[in-house]
C-alpha positions in Angstrom: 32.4 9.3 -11.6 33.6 9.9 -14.8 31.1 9.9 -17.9 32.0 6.5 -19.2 30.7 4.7 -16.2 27.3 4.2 -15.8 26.2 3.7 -12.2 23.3 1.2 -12.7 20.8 2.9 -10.9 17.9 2.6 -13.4 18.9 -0.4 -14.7 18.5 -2.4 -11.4 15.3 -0.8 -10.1 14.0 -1.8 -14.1 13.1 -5.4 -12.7 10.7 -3.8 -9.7 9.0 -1.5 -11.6 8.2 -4.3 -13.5 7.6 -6.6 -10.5 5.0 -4.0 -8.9 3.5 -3.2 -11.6 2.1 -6.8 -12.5 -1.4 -7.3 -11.8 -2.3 -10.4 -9.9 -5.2 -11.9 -11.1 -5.7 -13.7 -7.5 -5.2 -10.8 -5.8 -8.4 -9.6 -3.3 -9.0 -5.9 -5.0 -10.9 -3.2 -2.6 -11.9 -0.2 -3.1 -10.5 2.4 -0.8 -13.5 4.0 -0.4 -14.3 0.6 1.2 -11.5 0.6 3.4 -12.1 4.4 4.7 -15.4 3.4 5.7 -14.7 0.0 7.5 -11.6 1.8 9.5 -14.1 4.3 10.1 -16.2 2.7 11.6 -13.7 0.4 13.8 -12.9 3.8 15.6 -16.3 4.7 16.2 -17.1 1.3 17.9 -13.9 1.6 19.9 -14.8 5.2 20.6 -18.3 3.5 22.0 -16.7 0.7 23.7 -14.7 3.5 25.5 -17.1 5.3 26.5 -19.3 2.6 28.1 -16.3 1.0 30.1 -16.2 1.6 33.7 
């Protein structure tokens, strides 16, 4: 490429940052802590299941 062309790279990923970034005010926030815990805890109980299955 020569020096006078510009390839448009951060020009056309401009409009997602700014799509991503947006905060939703609808949107269902959790915690991640939350989510640790509740997939946690989904193994365990299939980890229990398991074991108690003939």
């Amino acid at each position: 490429m020569s020096k006078g062309q510009n390839s448009g790279g951060l020009m056309s990923s401009a409009g997602l940052v700014r799509y991503f970034d947006a905060e939703d005010r609808n949107a269902i926030r959790v915690d991640p802590k939350t989510v640790v815990a509740l997939g946690t805890l989904f193994g365990i109980g299939i980890l229990v299941l398991n074991a108690f299955a003939f």
